[in-house]
C-alpha positions in Angstrom: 0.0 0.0 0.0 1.5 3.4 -0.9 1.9 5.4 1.8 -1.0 7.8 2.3 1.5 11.0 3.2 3.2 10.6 -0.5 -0.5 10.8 -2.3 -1.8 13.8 0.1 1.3 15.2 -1.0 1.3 14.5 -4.8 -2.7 15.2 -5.0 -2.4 19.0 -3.2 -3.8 18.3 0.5 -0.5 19.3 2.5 -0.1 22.8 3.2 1.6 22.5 6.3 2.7 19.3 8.8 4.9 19.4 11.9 7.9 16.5 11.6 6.8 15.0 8.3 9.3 12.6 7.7 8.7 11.0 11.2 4.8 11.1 10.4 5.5 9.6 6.9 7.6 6.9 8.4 5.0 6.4 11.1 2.0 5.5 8.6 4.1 3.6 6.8 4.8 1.4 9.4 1.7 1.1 11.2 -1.9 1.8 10.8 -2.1 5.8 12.9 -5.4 6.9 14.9 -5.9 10.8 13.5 -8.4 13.4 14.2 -10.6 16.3 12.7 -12.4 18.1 14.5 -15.5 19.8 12.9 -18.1 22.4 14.5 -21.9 22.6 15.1 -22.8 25.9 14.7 -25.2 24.7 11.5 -27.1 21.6 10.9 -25.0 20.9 7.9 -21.6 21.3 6.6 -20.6 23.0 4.0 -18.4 22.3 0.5 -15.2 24.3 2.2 -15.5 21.1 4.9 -14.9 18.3 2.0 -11.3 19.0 1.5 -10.8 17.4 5.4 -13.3 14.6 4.8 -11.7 13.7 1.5 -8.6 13.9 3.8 -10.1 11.9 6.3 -11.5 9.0 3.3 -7.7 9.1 1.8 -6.2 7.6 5.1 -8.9 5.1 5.8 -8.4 4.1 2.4 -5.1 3.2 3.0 -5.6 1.4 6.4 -5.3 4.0 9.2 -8.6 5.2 11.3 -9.9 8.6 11.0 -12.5 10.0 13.9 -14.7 12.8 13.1 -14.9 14.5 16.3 -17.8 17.1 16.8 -17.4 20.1 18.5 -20.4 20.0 20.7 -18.7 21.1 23.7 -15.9 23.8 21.8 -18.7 25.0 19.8 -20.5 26.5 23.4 -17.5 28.4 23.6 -16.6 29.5 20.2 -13.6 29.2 18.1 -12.2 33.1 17.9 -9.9 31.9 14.2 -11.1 33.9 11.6 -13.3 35.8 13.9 -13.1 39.7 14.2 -16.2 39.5 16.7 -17.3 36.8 19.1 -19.4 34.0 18.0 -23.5 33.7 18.8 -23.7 31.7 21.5 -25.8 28.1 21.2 -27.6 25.8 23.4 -27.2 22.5 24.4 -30.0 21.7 22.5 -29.3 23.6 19.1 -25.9 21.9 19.2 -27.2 18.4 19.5 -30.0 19.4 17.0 -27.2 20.2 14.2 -25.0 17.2 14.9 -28.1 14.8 14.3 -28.1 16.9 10.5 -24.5 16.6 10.0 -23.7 12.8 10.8 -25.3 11.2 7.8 -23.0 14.1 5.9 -20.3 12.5 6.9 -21.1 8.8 6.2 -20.5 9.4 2.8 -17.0 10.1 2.7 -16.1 7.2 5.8 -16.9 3.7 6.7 -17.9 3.5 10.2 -18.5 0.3 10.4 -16.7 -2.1 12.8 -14.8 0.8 14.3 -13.0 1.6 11.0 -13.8 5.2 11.6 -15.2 6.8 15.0 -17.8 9.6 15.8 -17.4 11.0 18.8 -18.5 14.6 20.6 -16.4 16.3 22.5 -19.1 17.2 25.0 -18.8 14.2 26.7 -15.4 14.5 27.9 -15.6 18.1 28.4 -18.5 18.6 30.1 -17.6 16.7 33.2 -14.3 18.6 33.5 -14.1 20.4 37.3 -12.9 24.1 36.5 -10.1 24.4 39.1 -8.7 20.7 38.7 -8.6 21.9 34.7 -6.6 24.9 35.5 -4.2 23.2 37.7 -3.4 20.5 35.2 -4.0 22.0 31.9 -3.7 25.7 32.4 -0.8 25.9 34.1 1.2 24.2 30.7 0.0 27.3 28.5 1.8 30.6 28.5 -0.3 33.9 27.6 2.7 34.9 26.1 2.7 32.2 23.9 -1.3 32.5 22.9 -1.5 35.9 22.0 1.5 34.9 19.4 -1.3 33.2 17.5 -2.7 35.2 14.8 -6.1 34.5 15.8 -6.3 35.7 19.2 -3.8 38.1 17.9 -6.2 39.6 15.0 -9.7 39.3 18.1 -7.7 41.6 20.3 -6.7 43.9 17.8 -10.6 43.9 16.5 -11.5 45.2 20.0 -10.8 42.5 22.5 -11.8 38.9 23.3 -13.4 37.1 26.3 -11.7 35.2 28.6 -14.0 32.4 27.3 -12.6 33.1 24.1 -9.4 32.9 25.1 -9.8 29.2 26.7 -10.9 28.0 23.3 -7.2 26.7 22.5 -7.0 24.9 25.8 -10.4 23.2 25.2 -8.7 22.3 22.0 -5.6 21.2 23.3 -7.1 19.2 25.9 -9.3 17.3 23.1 -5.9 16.4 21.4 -4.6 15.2 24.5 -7.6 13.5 25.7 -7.7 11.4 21.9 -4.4 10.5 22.3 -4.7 8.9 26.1 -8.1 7.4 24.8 -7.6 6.1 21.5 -3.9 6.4 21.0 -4.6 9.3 18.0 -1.3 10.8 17.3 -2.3 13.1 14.3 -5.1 15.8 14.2 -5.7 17.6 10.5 -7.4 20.2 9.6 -7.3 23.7 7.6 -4.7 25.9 7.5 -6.8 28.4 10.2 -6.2 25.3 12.9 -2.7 26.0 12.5 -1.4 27.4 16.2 -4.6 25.5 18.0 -3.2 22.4 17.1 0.6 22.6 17.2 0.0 23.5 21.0 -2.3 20.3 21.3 0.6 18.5 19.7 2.8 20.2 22.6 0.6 19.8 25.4 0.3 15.5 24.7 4.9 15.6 24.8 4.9 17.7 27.9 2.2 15.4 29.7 2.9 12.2 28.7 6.3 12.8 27.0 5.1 10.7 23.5 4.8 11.7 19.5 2.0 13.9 18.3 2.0 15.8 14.7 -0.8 18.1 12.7 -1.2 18.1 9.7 -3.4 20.9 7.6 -4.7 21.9 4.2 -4.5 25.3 2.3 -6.9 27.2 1.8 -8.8 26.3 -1.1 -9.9 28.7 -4.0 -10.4 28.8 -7.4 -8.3 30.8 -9.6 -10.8 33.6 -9.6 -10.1 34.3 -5.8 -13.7 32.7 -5.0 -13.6 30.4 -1.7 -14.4 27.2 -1.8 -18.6 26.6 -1.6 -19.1 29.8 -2.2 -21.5 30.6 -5.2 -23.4 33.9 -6.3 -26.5 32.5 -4.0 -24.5 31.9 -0.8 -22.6 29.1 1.2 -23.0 25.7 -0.8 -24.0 23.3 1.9 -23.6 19.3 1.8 -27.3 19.4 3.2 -29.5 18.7 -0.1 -32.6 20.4 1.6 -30.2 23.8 1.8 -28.4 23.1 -1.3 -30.2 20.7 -3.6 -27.4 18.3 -5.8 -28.0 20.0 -9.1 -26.9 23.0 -7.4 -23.9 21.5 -6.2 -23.1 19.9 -9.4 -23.1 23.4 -10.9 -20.7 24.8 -8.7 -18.4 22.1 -9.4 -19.4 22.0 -13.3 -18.8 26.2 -13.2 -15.3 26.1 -12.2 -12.8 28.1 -14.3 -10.6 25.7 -16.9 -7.1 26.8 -15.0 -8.9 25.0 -12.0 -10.2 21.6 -13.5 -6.9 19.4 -13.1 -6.5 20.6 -9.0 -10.0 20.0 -8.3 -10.0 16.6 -9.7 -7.2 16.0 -7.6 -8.5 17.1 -4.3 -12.5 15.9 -5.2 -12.2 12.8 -6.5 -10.3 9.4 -6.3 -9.8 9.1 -10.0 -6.4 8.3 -10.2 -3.7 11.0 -11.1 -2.8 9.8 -15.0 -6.3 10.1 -15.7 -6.7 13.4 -13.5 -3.7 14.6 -15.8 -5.6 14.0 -18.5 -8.8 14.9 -17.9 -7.2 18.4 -17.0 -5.3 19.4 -19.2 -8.0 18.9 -22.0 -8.2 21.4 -24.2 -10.9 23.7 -26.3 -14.4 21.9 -25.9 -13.3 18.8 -23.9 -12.2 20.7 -21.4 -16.4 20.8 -20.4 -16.3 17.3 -20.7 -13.8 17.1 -18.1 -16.0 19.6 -15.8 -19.0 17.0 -16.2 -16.9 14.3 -14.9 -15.6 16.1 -11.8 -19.3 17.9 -11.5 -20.8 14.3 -11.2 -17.6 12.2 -9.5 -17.7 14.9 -6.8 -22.0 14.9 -6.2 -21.6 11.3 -6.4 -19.2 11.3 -3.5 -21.4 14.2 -1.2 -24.6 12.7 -2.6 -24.7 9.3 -3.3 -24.7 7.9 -7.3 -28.8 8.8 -7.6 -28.7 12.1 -7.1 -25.4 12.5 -9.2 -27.5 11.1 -11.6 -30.2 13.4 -11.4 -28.0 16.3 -11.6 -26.4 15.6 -14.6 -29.5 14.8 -16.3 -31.2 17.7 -15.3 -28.1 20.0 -16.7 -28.3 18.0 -19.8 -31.8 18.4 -20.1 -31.2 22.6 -19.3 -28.7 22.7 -22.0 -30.0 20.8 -24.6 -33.3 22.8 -24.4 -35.6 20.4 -23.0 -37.9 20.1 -20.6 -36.0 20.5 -17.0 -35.8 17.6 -14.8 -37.2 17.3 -11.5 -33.6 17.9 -9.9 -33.2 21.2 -11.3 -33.8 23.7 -7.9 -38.3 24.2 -8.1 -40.1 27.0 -6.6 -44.3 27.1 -6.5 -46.7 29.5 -7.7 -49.9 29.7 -7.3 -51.8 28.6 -10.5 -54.4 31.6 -10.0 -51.9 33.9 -9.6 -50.2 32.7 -13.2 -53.2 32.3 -14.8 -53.8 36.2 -13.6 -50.6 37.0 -15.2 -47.3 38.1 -13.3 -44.8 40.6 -14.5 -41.7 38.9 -15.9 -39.3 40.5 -13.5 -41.7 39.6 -10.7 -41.1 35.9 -11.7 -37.7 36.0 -11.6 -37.6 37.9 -8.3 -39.7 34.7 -6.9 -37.2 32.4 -8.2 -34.4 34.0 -6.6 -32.1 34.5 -9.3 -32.7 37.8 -8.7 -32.7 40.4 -5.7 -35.1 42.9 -7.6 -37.0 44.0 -10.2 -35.0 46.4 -11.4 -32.0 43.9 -11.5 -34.5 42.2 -13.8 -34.8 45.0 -15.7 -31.4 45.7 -15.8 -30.3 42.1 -17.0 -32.9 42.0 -19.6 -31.5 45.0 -21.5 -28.1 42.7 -21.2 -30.0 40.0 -22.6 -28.8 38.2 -19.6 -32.1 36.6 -18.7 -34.2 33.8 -20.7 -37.5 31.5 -19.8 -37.7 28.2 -21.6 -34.8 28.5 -23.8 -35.6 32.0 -25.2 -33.7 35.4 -24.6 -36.5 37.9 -22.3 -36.5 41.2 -24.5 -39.9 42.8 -22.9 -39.3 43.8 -19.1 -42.7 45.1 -19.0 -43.9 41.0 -20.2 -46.6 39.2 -18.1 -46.3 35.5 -18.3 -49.6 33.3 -17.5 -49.9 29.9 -17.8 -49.3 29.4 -21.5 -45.3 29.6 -20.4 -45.9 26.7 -19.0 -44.5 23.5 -20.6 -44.8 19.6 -20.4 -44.9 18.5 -17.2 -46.7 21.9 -16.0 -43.3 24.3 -15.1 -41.6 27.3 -16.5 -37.9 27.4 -16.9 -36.0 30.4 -16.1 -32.4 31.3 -16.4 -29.7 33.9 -15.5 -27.2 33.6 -17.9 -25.8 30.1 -18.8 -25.1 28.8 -15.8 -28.0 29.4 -13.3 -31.3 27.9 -13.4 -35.1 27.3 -11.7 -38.0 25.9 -12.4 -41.3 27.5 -11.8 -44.3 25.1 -11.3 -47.4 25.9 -10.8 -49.2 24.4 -7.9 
């Protein structure tokens, strides 16, 4: 089995890792417990979070045992990285609520059966925890000297200051590191480039306590070439949850990526292997989309199951060639009294979302940006009743060539 540092390395994953050669030599000697931590502030995760699951799937594939560990008890206090203000605070109850969204998310990229990969919450080891026995053994191995070097507690006191609770987050952290190690011998936590500092002092705290190995391993920062983030698209965060971002719409964002960003995102979003990621990639003129479809429907396929890949490639076929638009394509409802009445054509659009106002309507219609079932909108002051509406009983709208709805009437 090839060892799973070298194909991180070769397919883009390794921004940063403390004592590589060790941690290569490590997993190539022995199946390694590792860690990544994720957060429960939402009742999904998001498309920046499948760079670490893919992570995560890589070394499980090659025999070592990832655990997803959720934040329930970290997320009461609030990660400050990235932060120039604190986080809203959750309840017990909110938390749990989310995490009962996010596990089947994560099923998808790990086998959890027969303890090859672990769930756990961090909640149930923190909770527990008596403040002043904490302090004496954990908080007296951190200096404040040493924390405010981080630049994330650096950049919250710069912004205006930071809670002491705040401030505790990287012992909380550290402590979860520590407490994995004891409990399941996990020597590596991973993670984005932000986790940086919080986990290189976890890595210190396990050597000062119990005087054994611990490395951290974490990703870059992932955009395309345009300078957009990862899951971000024009409508908002894309979210692995198909109720907040349906498939299609997730195929899109993956089938929408610029040409200079096909080959890296092949590499990072699927398992295909890297000859035929080279050559998917480096396509040229028109196959170049071809390539797009593959990594659009290999990545859903991987977030969504093969079904749903499916359905979203056939629905973007079905867009493009003209016909009628599958049931996968995003759907909002209008009232079939209210169409048969007539509504204005930039009052339709509004309603589908793609876009904020009429007068962005307006506007995008004199660009010719705008088209329902196929054809170019010239008329802003248009009404469109229920003669727009076409087999199957819908309307199909579109922003430009890459965004899409369906209007049915209900």
């Amino acid at each position: 089995m090839e060892n799973v540092l070298d194909i991180l390395q070769e397919r883009g994953f390794i921004q940063e890792v403390s004592n590589p050669e060790r941690l290569r030599e490590l997993a190539g000697r022995q199946p390694i417990t590792l860690y990544w931590g994720y957060d429960a502030t939402a009742d999904s995760l998001h498309a920046g979070s499948v760079l670490s699951l893919m992570m995560l799937s890589w070394f499980q594939r090659c025999g070592h045992r990832p655990i997803a560990l959720a934040g329930g008890g970290t997320t009461l206090i609030g990660d400050p990285s990235g932060r120039i203000s604190s986080r809203p605070m959750l309840t017990e109850e909110d938390i749990e609520s989310n995490l009962r969204g996010i596990r089947p998310q994560l099923e998808h990229f790990l086998d959890f059966s027969g303890d090859r990969a672990l769930a756990l919450n961090n909640l149930d080891w923190l909770k527990p925890l008596h403040f002043i026995e904490f302090m004496r053994d954990i908080g007296t191995r951190f200096s404040i000297n040493e924390i405010l070097r981080l630049e994330a507690y650096r950049t919250r006191l710069e912004a205006g200051g930071m809670t002491f609770l705040e401030l505790s987050y990287v012992l909380i952290q550290s402590y979860d590191f520590l407490h994995l190690n004891k409990s399941y011998d996990t020597v590596l936590q991973v993670g984005g480039s932000d986790q940086w500092g919080n986990s290189i002092m976890g890595a210190d705290l396990i050597r000062r306590v119990t005087g054994g190995e611990a490395f951290v391993l974490v990703t870059p920062l992932v955009e395309t070439s345009t300078g957009a983030k990862m899951g971000k698209s024009a409508t908002g965060t894309v979210w692995l949850d198909p109720e907040r971002t349906p498939p299609y719409e997730y195929y899109q964002w993956f089938r929408n990526i610029p040409d200079a960003d096909v080959e890296r995102f092949l590499s990072l979003f699927t398992y295909f292997p890297m000859e035929e990621v080279h050559r998917l990639g480096t396509a040229e003129g028109t196959a170049i989309n071809q390539s797009k479809e593959i990594l659009a429907h290999e990545a859903t396929r991987i977030a969504h199951g093969q079904e749903a890949a499916d359905g979203a490639r056939d629905a973007a076929l079905a867009l493009f060639g003209g016909a009628e638009a599958s049931e996968s394509v995003p759907t909002v409802s209008i009232e079939r009294e209210q169409l048969a009445k007539g509504v204005p054509v930039t009052e339709l659009f509004k309603l589908a979302g793609l876009v904020s106002s009429a007068n962005e309507a307006r506007s995008l219609i004199a660009q010719g940006g705008l088209s329902l079932n196929g054809d170019a909108v010239t008329d802003a002051r248009a009404r469109i009743d229920e003669q727009a509406l076409q087999q199957g009983g819908s309307i199909r709208l579109s922003r430009g060539r890459k965004r899409h709805m369906r209007v049915v009437a209900s």
